[in-house]
PyMOL Python script that loads the backbone (N, CA, C, O; Angstrom):
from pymol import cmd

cmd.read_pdbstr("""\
ATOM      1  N   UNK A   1      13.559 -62.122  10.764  1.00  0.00           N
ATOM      2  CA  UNK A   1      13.577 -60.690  10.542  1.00  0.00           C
ATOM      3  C   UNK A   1      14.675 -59.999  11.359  1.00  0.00           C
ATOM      4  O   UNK A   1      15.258 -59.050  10.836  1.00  0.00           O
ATOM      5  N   UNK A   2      15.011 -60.396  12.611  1.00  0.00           N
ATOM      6  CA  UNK A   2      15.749 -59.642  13.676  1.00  0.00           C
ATOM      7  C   UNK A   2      17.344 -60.303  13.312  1.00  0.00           C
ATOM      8  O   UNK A   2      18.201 -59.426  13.415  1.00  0.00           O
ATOM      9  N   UNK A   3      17.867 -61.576  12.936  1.00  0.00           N
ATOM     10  CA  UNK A   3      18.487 -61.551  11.611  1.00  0.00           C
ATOM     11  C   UNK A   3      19.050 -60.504  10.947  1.00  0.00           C
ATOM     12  O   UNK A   3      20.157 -59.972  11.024  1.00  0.00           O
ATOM     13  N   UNK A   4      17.761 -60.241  10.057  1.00  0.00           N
ATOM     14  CA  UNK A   4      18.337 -59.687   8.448  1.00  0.00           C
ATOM     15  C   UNK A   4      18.684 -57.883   9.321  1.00  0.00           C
ATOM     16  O   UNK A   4      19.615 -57.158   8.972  1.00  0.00           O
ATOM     17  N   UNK A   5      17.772 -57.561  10.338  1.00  0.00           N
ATOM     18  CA  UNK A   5      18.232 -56.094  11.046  1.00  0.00           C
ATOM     19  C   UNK A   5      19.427 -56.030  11.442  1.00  0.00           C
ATOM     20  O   UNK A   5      19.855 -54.891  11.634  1.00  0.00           O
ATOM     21  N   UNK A   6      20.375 -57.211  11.702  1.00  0.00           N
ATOM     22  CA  UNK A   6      21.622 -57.354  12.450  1.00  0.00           C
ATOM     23  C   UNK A   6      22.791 -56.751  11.318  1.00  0.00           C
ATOM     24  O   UNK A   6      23.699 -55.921  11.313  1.00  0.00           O
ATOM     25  N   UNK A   7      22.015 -57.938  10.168  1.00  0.00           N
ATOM     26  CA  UNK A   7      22.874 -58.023   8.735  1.00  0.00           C
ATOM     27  C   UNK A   7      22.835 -56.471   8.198  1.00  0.00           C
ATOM     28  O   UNK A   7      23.950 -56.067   7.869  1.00  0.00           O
ATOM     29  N   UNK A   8      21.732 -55.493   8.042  1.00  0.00           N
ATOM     30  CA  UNK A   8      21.608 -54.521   7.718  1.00  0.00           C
ATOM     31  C   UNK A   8      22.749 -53.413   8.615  1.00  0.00           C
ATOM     32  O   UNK A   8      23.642 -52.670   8.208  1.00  0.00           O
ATOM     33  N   UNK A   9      22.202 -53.734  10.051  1.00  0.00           N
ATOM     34  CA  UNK A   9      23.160 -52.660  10.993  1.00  0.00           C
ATOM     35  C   UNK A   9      24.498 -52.868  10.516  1.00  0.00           C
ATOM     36  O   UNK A   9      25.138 -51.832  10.339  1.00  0.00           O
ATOM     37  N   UNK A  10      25.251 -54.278  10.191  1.00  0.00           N
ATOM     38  CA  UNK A  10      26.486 -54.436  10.258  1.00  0.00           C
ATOM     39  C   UNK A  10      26.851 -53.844   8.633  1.00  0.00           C
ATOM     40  O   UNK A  10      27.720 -53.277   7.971  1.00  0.00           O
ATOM     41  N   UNK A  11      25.909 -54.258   8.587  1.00  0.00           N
ATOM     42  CA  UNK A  11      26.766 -53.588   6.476  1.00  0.00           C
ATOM     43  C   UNK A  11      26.548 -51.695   6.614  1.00  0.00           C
ATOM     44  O   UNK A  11      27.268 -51.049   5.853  1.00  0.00           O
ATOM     45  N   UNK A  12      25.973 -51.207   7.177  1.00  0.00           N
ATOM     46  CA  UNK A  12      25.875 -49.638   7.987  1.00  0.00           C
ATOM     47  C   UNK A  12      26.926 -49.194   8.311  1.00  0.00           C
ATOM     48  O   UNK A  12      27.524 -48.261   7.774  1.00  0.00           O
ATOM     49  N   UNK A  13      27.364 -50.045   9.544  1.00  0.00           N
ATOM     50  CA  UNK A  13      29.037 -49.700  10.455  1.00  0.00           C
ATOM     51  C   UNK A  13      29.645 -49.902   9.340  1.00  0.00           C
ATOM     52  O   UNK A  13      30.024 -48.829   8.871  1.00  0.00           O
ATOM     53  N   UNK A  14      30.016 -51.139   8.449  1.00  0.00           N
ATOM     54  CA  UNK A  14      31.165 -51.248   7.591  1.00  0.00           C
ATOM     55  C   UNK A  14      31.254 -49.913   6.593  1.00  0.00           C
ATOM     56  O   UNK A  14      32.339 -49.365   6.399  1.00  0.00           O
ATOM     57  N   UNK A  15      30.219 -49.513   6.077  1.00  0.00           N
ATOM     58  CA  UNK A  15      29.707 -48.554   4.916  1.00  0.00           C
ATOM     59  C   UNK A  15      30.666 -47.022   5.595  1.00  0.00           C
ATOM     60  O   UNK A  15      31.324 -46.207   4.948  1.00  0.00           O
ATOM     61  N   UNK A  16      30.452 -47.067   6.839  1.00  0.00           N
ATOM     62  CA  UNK A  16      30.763 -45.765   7.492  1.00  0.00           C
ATOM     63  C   UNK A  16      32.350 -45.640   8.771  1.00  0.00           C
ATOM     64  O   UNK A  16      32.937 -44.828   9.486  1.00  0.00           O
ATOM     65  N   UNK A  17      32.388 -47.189   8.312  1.00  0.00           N
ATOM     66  CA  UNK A  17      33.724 -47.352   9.486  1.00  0.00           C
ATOM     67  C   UNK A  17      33.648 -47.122  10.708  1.00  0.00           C
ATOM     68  O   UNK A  17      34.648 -46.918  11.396  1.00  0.00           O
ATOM     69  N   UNK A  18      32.480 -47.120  11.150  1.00  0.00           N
ATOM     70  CA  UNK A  18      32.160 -47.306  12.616  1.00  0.00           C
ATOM     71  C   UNK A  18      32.276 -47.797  13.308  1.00  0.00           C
ATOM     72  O   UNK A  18      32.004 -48.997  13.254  1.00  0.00           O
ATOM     73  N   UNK A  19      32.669 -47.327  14.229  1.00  0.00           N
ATOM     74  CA  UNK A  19      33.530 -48.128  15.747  1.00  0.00           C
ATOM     75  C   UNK A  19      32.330 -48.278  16.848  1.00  0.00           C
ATOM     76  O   UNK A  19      33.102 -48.305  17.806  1.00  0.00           O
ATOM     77  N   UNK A  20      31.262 -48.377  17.355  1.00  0.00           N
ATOM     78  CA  UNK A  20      30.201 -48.543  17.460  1.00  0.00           C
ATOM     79  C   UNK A  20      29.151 -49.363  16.899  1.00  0.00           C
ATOM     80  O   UNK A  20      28.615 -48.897  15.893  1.00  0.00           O
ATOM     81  N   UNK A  21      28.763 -50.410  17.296  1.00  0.00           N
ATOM     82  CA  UNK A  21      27.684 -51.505  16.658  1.00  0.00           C
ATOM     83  C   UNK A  21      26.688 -51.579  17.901  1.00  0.00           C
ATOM     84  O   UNK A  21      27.119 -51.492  19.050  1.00  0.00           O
ATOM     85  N   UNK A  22      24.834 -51.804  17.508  1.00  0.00           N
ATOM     86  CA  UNK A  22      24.162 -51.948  18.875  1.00  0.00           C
ATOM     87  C   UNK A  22      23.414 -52.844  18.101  1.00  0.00           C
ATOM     88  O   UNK A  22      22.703 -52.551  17.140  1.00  0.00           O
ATOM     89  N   UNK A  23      23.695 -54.387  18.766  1.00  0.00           N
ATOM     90  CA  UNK A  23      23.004 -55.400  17.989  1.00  0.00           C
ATOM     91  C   UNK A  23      22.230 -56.215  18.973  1.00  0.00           C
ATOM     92  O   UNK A  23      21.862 -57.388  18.918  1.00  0.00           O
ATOM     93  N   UNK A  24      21.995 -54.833  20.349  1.00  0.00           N
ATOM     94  CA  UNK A  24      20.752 -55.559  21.400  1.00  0.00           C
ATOM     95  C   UNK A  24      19.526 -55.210  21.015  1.00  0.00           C
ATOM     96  O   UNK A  24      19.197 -54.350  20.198  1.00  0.00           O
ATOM     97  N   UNK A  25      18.820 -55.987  21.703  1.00  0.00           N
ATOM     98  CA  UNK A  25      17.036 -56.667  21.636  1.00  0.00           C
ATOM     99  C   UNK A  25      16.892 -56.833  20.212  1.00  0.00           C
ATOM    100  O   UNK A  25      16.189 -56.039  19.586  1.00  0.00           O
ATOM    101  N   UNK A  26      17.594 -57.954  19.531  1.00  0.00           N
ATOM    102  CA  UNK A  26      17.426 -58.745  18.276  1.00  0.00           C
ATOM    103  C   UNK A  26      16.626 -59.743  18.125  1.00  0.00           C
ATOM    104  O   UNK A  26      16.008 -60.195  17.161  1.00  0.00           O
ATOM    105  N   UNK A  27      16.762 -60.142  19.665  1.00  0.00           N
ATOM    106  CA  UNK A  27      16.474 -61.625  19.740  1.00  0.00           C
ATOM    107  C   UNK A  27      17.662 -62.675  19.032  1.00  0.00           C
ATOM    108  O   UNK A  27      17.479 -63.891  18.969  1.00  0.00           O
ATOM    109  N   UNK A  28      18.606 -62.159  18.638  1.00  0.00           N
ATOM    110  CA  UNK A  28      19.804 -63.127  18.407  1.00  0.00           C
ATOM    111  C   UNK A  28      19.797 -64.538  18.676  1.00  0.00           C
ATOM    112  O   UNK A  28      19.343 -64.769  19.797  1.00  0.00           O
ATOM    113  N   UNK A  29      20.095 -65.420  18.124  1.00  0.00           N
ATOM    114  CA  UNK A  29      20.623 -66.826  18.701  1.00  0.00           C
ATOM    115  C   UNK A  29      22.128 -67.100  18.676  1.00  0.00           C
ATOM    116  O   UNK A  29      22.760 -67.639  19.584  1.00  0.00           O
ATOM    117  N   UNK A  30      22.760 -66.526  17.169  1.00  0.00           N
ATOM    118  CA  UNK A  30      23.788 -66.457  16.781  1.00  0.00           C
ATOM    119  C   UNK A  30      23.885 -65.166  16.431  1.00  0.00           C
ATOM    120  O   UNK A  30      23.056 -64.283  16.652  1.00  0.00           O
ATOM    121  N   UNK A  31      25.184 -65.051  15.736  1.00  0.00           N
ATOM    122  CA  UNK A  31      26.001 -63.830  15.601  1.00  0.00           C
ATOM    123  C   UNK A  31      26.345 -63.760  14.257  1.00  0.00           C
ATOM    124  O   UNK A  31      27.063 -64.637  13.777  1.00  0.00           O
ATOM    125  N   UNK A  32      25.806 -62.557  13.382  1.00  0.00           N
ATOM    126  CA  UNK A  32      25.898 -63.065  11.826  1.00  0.00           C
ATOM    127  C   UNK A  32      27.364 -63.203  11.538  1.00  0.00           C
ATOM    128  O   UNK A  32      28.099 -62.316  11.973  1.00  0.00           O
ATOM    129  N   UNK A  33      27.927 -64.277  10.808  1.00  0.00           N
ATOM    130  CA  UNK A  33      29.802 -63.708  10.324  1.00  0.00           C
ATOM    131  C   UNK A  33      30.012 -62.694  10.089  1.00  0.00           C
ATOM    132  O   UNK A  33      31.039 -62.229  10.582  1.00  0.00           O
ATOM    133  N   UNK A  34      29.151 -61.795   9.204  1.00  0.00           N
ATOM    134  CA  UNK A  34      30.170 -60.513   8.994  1.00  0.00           C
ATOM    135  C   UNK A  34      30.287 -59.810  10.075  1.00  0.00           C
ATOM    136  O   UNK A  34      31.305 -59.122  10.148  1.00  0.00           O
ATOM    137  N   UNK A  35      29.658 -59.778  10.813  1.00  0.00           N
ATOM    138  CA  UNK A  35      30.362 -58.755  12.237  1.00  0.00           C
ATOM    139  C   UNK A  35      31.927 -59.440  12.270  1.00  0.00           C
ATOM    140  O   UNK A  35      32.574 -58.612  12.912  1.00  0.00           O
ATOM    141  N   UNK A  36      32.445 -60.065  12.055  1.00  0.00           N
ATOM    142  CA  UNK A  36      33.953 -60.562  12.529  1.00  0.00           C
ATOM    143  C   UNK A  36      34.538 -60.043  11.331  1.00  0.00           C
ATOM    144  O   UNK A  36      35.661 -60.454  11.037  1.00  0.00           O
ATOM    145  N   UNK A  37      33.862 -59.050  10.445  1.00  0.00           N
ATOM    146  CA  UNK A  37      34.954 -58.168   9.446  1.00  0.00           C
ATOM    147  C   UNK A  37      35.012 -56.765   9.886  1.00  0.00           C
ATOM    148  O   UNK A  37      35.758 -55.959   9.331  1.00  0.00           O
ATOM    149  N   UNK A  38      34.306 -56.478  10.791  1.00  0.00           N
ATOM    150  CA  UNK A  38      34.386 -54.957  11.440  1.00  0.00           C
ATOM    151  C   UNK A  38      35.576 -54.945  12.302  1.00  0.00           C
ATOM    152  O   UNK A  38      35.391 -54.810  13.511  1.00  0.00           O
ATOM    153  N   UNK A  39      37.154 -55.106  11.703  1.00  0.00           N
ATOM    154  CA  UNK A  39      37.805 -54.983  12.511  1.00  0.00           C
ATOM    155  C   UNK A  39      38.307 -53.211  13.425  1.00  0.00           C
ATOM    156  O   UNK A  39      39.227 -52.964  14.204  1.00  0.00           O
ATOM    157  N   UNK A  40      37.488 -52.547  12.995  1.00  0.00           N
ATOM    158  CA  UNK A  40      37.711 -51.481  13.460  1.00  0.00           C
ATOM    159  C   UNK A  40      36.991 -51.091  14.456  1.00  0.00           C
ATOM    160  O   UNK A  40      37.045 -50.020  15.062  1.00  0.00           O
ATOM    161  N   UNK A  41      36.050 -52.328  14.674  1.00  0.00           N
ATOM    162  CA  UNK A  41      34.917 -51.855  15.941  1.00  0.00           C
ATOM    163  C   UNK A  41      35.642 -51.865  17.485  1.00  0.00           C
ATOM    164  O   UNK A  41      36.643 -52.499  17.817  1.00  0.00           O
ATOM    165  N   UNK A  42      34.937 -51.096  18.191  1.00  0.00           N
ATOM    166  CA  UNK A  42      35.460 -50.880  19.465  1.00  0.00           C
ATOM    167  C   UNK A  42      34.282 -50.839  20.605  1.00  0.00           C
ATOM    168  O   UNK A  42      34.462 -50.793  21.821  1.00  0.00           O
ATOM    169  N   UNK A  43      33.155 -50.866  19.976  1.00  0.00           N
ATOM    170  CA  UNK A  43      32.054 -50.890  21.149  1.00  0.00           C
ATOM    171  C   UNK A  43      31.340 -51.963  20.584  1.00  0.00           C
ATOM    172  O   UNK A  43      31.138 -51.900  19.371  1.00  0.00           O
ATOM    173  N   UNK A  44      30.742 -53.331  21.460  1.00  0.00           N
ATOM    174  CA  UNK A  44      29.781 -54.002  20.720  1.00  0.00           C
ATOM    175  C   UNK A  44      28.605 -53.750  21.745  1.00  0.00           C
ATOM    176  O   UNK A  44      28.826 -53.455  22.920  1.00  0.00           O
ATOM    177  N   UNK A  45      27.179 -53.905  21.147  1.00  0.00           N
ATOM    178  CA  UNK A  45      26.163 -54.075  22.303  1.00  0.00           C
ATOM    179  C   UNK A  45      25.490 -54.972  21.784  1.00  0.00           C
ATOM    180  O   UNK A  45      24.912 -54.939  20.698  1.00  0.00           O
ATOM    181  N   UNK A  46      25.566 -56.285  22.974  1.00  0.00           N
ATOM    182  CA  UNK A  46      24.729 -57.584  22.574  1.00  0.00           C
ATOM    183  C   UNK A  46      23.662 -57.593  23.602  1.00  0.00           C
ATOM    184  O   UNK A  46      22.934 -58.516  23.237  1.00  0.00           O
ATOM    185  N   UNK A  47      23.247 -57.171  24.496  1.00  0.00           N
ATOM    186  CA  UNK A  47      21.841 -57.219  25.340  1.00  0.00           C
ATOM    187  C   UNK A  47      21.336 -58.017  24.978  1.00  0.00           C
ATOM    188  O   UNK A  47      21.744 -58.633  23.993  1.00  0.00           O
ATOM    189  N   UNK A  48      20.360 -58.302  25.553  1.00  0.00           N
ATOM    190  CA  UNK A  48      18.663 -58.921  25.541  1.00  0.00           C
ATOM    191  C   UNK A  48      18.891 -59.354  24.522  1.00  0.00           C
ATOM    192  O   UNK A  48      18.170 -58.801  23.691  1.00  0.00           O
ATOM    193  N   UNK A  49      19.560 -60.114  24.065  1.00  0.00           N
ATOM    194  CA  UNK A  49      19.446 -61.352  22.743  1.00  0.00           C
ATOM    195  C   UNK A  49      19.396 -62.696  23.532  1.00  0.00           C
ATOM    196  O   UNK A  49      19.349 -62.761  24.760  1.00  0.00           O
ATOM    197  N   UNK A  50      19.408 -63.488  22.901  1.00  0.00           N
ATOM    198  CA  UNK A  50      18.869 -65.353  23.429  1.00  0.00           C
ATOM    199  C   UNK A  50      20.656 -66.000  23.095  1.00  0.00           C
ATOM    200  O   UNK A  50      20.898 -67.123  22.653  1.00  0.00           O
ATOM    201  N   UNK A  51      21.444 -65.201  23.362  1.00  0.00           N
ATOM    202  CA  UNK A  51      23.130 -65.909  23.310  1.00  0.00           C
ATOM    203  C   UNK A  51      23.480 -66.563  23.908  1.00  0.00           C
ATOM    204  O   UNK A  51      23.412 -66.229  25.091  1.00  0.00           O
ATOM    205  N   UNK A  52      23.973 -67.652  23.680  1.00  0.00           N
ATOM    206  CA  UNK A  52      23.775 -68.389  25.023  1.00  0.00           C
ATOM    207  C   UNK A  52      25.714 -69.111  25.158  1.00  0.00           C
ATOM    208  O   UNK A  52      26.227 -69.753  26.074  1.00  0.00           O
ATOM    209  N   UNK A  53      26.275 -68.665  23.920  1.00  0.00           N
ATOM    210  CA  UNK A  53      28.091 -68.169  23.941  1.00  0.00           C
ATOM    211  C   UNK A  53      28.183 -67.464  23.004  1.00  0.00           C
ATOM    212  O   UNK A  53      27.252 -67.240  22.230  1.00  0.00           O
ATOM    213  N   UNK A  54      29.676 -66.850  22.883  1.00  0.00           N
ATOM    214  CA  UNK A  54      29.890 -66.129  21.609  1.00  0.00           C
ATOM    215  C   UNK A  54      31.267 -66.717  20.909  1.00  0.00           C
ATOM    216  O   UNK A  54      32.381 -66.963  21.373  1.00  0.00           O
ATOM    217  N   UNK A  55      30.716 -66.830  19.631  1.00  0.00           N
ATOM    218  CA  UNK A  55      31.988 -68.247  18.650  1.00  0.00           C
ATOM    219  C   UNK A  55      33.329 -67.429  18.744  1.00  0.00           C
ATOM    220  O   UNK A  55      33.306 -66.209  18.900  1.00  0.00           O
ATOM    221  N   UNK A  56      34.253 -67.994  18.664  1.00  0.00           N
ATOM    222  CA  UNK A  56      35.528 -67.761  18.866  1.00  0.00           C
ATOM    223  C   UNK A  56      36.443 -66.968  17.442  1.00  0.00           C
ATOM    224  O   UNK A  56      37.636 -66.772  17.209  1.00  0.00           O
ATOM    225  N   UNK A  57      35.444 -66.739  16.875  1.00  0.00           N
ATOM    226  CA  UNK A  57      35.400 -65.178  15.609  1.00  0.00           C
ATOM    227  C   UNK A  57      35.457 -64.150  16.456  1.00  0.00           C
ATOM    228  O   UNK A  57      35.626 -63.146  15.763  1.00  0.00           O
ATOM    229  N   UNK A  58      35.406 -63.866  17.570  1.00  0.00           N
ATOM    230  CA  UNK A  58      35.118 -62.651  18.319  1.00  0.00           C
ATOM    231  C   UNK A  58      36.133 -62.019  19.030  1.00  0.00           C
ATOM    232  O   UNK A  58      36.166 -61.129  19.880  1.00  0.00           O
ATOM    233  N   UNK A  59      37.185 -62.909  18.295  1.00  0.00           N
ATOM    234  CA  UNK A  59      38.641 -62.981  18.772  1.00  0.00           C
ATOM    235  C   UNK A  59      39.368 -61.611  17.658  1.00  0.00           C
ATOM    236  O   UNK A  59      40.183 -60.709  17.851  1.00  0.00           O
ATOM    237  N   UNK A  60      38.452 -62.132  16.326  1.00  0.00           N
ATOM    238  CA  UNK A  60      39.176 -61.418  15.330  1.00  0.00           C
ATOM    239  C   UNK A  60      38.812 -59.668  15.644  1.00  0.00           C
ATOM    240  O   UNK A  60      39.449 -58.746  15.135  1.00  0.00           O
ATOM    241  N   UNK A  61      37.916 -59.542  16.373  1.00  0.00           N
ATOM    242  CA  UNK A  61      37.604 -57.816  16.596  1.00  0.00           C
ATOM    243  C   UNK A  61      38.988 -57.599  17.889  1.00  0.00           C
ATOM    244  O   UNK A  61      38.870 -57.890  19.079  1.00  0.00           O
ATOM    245  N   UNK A  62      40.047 -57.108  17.322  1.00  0.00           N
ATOM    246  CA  UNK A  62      40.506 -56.522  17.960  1.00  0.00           C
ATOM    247  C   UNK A  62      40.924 -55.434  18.579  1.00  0.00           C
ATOM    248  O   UNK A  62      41.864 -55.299  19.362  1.00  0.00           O
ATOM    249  N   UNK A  63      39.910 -54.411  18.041  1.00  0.00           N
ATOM    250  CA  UNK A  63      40.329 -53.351  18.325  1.00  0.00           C
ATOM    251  C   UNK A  63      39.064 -53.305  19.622  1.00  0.00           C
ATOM    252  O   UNK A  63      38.886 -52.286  20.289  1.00  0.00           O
ATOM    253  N   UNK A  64      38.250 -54.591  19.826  1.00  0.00           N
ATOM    254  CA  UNK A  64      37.149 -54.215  20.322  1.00  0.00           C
ATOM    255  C   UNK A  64      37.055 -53.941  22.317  1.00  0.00           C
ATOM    256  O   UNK A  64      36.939 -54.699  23.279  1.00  0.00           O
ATOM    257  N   UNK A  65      37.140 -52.959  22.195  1.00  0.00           N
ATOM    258  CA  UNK A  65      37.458 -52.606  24.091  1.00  0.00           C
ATOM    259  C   UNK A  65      36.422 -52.876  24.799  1.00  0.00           C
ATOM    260  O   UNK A  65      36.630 -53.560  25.800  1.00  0.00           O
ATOM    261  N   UNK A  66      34.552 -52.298  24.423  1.00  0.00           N
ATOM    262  CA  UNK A  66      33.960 -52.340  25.275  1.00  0.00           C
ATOM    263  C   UNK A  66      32.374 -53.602  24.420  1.00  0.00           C
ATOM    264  O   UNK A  66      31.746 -53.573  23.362  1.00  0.00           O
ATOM    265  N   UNK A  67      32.375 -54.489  25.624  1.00  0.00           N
ATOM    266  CA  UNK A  67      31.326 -55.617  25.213  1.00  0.00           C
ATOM    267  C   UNK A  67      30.271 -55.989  25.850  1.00  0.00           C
ATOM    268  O   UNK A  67      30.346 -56.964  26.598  1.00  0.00           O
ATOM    269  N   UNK A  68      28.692 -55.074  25.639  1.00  0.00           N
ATOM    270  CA  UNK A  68      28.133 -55.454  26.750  1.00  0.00           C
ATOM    271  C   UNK A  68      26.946 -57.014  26.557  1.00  0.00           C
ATOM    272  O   UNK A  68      26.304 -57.610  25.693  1.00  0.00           O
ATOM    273  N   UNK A  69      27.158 -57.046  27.542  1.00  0.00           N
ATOM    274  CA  UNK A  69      26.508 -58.493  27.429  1.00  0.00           C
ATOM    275  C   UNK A  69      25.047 -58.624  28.334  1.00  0.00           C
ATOM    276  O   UNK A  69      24.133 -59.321  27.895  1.00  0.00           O
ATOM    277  N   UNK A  70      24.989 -58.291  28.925  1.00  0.00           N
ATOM    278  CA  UNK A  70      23.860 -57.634  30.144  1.00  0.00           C
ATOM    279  C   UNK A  70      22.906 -58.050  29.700  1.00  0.00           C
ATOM    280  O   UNK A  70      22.802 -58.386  28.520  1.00  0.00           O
ATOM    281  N   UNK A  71      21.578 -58.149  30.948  1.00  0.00           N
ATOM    282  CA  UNK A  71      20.151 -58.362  30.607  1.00  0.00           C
ATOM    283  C   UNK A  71      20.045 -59.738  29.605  1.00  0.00           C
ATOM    284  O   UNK A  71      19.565 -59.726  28.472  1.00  0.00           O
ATOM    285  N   UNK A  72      20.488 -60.665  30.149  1.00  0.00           N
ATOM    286  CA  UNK A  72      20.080 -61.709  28.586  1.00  0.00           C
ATOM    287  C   UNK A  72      19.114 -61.944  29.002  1.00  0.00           C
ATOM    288  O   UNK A  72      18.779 -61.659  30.152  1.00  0.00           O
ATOM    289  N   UNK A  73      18.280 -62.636  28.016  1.00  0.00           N
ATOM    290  CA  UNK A  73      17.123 -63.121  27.895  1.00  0.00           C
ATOM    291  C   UNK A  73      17.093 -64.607  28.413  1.00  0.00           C
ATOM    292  O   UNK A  73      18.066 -65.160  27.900  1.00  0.00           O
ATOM    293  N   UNK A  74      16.516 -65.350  29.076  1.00  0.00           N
ATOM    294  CA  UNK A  74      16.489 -66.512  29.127  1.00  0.00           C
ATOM    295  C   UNK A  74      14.970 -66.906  29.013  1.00  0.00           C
ATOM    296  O   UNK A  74      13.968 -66.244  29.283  1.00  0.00           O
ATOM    297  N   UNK A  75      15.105 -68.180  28.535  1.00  0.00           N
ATOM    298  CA  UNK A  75      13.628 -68.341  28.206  1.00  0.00           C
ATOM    299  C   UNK A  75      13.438 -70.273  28.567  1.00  0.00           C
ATOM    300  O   UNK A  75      12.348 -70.825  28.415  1.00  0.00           O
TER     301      UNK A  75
END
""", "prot")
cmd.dss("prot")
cmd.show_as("cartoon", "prot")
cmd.util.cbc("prot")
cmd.orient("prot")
């Protein structure tokens, strides 16, 4: 479910060209691909998800300045 909320938020930002994405307390494991088509993003928020790296797609956000990573979850 926390998934398909990621997939929803990201097709949102794309819909509206938003430079802003908040894809903390998902519970994440991974990172859906289409976030690596928001090249216009500039804020990501990954919090409290279960990430444990981030794939080297994360290269392609370049416009992206601020990345928070904070509070992970470990379990």
């Amino acid at each position: 479910m926390s998934y398909e909320i990621a997939q929803q938020r990201i097709a949102a930002a794309r819909r509206t060209n938003s430079s802003h994405l908040n894809l903390s307390s998902l519970g994440l494991t991974e990172l859906p691909p289409e976030l690596f088509d928001l090249i216009n993003l500039r804020v990501l928020w990954l919090s409290d998800n279960q990430l444990h790296s981030l794939p080297p797609e994360i290269g392609a956000l370049r416009q992206l300045a601020r990345l928070r990573l904070n509070r992970k979850v470990v379990s």
